[in-house]
C-alpha positions, 0 to 999 in steps of 0.5 A, a space after each residue: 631834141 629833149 632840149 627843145 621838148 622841155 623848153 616848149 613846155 617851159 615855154 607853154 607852162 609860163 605862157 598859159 598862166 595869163 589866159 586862164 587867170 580868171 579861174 586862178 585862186 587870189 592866193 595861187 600866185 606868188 612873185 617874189 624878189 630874189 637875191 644871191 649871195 657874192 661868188 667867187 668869180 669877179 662877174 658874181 663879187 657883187 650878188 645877183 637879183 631875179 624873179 621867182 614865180 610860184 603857181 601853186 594851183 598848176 605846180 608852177 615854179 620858176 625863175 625869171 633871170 636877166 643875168 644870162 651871158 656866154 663867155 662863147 660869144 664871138 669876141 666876147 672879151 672885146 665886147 665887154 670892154 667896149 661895153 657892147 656885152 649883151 646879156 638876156 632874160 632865161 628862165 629856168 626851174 627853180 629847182 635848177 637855180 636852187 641847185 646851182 647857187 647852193 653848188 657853188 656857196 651862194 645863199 639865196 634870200 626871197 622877199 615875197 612882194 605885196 602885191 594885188 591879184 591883177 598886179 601878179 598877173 600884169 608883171 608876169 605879162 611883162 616878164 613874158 613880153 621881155 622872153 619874146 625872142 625879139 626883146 630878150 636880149 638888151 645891151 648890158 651896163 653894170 651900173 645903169 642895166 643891168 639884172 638887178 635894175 631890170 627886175 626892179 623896173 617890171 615890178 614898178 611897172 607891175 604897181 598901180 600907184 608908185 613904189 616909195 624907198 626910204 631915204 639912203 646914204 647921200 654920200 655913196 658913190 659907185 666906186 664906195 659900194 663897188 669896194 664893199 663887195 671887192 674887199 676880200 678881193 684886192 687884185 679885182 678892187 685893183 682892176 676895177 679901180 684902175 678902169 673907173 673914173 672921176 665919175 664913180 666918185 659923185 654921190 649917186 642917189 637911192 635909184 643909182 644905188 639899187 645897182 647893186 643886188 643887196 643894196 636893192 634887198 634892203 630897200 625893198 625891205 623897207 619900201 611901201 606902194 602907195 596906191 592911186 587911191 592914196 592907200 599905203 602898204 608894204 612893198 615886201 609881205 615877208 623875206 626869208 633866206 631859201 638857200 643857207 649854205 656856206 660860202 665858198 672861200 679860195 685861199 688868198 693869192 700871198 701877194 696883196 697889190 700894195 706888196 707888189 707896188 711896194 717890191 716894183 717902187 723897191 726896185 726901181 729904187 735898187 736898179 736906179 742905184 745900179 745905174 747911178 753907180 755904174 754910170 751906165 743905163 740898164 737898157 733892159 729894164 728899160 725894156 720891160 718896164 716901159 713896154 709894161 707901161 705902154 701896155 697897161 696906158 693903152 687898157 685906159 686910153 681904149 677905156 677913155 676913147 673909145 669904150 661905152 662903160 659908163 665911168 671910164 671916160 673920166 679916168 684921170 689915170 690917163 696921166 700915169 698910164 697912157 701909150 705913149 712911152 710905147 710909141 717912144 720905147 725904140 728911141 729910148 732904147 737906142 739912145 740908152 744903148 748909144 750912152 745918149 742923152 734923153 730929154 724925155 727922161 728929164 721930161 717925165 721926171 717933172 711930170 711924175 713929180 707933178 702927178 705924185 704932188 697933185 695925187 690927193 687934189 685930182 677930183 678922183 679917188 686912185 687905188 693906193 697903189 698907183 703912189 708906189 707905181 708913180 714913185 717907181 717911175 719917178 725913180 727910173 727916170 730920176 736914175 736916167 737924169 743922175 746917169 747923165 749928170 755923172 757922165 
């Protein structure tokens, strides 16, 4: 019942800022574009944006969210690999969200915004449309809609006249600016890299850029509104950083991704020469390894298939990691078992090797260590065919 109180009267404190705004001092309001620092966690690697709204004269301090998500969704995972993920717009206290980014190491910087008294009042309108509980809720896309680009949209909405951005680098692309917030967190670069495809490797321009929360700071930093009636002013009044705490750092995991590639290619090669020696097939490595591959090829391929994510739909990883040494496993196994010669195995072995001549041609850019993945599997299957020629 106290949740319910508080959040009528959150409700009524916001909702009754526009009916009375004729009596409001020109300088009684203030919206401003916030920005939080990278977390920990591989849904904060990149920072976030919102709206704080300030009614100095009613005491009124609040942030406007559209980042809000419940990991308690039904089949929330599967959703977010379908890239059915439905996030909403919350509001909360400012003192709320202050206390929740200095809590986990996040500093926090606030870009007041230039704009006019009626240009307040018509962005916290649209702010208070987009919490009406038929519009709250929007379908997620990191790279297309997501907070960041949802807050940048009210306020040019906001504008009368148009926001101007200086011109950003032509060769970013999403994948280069993806790396920029995932380089202390190799595992999660690795992740994400084996999920996106050859189209977050295209140059994207200023507007795509601003999917990202820093990268959209800057360029508010440096933007101006040009007005209808041709007058110039800047689009940020004055920036200044709200919450300065130190960043959180977790130890690293002691093994990188390029170490495991290297042990997995390292191995492949030990037991290949196992096999070659002994002229016999170890069938359980087959096992495992295979089943790790089909796993992982049926990830991409559902990607590929059947996912909505902007980007995956183009991943050439396709051609490493696909189901179908999965569906081929049993009879692998068998004949490996039955000391039977397989095609498939002199099959993969010309495919690996095309794969591996092509890697730095194909029109996408693979995590490094997808070499010593493929060169694993080039010495597994090469094994098989040197079994054969021994026997």
């Amino acid at each position: 019942m106290n949740c319910k109180l508080r959040l009528f009267a959150l409700l009524f404190l916001v909702c009754s800022v526009v009916p009375f705004h004729a009596r409001q001092s020109r300088d009684s309001i203030q919206l401003s574009l916030v920005t939080c620092a990278p977390g920990n966690e591989i849904y904060a690697l990149f920072g976030h944006t919102a709206i704080r709204y300030q009614n100095f004269t009613q005491g009124v301090d609040l942030v406007f969210n559209y980042g809000m998500f419940s990991f308690s969704t039904p089949h929330f995972v599967y959703r977010f690999v379908k890239g059915e993920t439905d996030y909403q717009l919350g509001i909360s206290p400012y003192s709320y969200f202050e206390a929740e980014y200095a809590m986990r190491g996040s500093s926090v910087w606030q870009q007041t915004l230039n704009l006019t008294y009626d240009e307040k009042v018509r962005l916290l309108g649209l702010l208070e449309e987009n919490y009406r509980p038929e519009n709250r809720t929007y379908r997620y896309n990191y790279f297309y809609d997501n907070c960041t680009t949802r807050a940048r949209d009210q306020i040019e909405k906001c504008i009368r006249g148009k926001v101007v951005y200086s011109a950003g680098s032509p060769r970013k692309t999403f994948r280069s600016i993806v790396h920029e917030f995932t380089a202390g967190s190799p595992w999660d670069e690795m992740g994400i890299d084996f999920c996106l495809g050859a189209e977050a490797d295209r140059p994207i321009d200023n507007r795509r850029q601003m999917f990202a929360p820093f990268y959209m700071k800057a360029f508010a930093s440096s933007a101006y509104i040009l007005g209808e009636d041709g007058t110039q002013r800047p689009l940020v009044l004055r920036e200044e950083k709200i919450v300065d705490v130190e960043p959180e750092t977790e130890p690293p995991f002691p093994l990188s991704p390029m170490m495991a590639a290297s042990l997995f290619l390292a191995l492949n090669v030990l037991i290949g020469w196992w096999q070659w020696k002994r002229r016999r097939i170890f069938w359980g490595w087959d096992i495992l390894l295979y089943l790790s591959q089909g796993v992982a090829g049926c990830v991409v391929a559902f990607l590929f298939f059947v996912s909505v994510h902007p980007t995956v739909g183009s991943n050439w990883l396709l051609w490493l990691f696909n189901p179908l040494p999965l569906l081929y496993l049993p009879v692998m196994v068998y004949r490996d078992m039955k000391r039977k010669k397989d095609l498939y195995h002199w099959i993969n072995a010309v495919y690996l090797t095309i794969f591996i001549a092509l890697f730095l041609l194909l029109p996408q850019k693979f995590n490094l260590t997808v070499l010593p993945l493929a060169l694993g599997l080039l010495v597994n299957a090469v094994s098989h065919v040197l079994v054969y020629k021994n026997r």
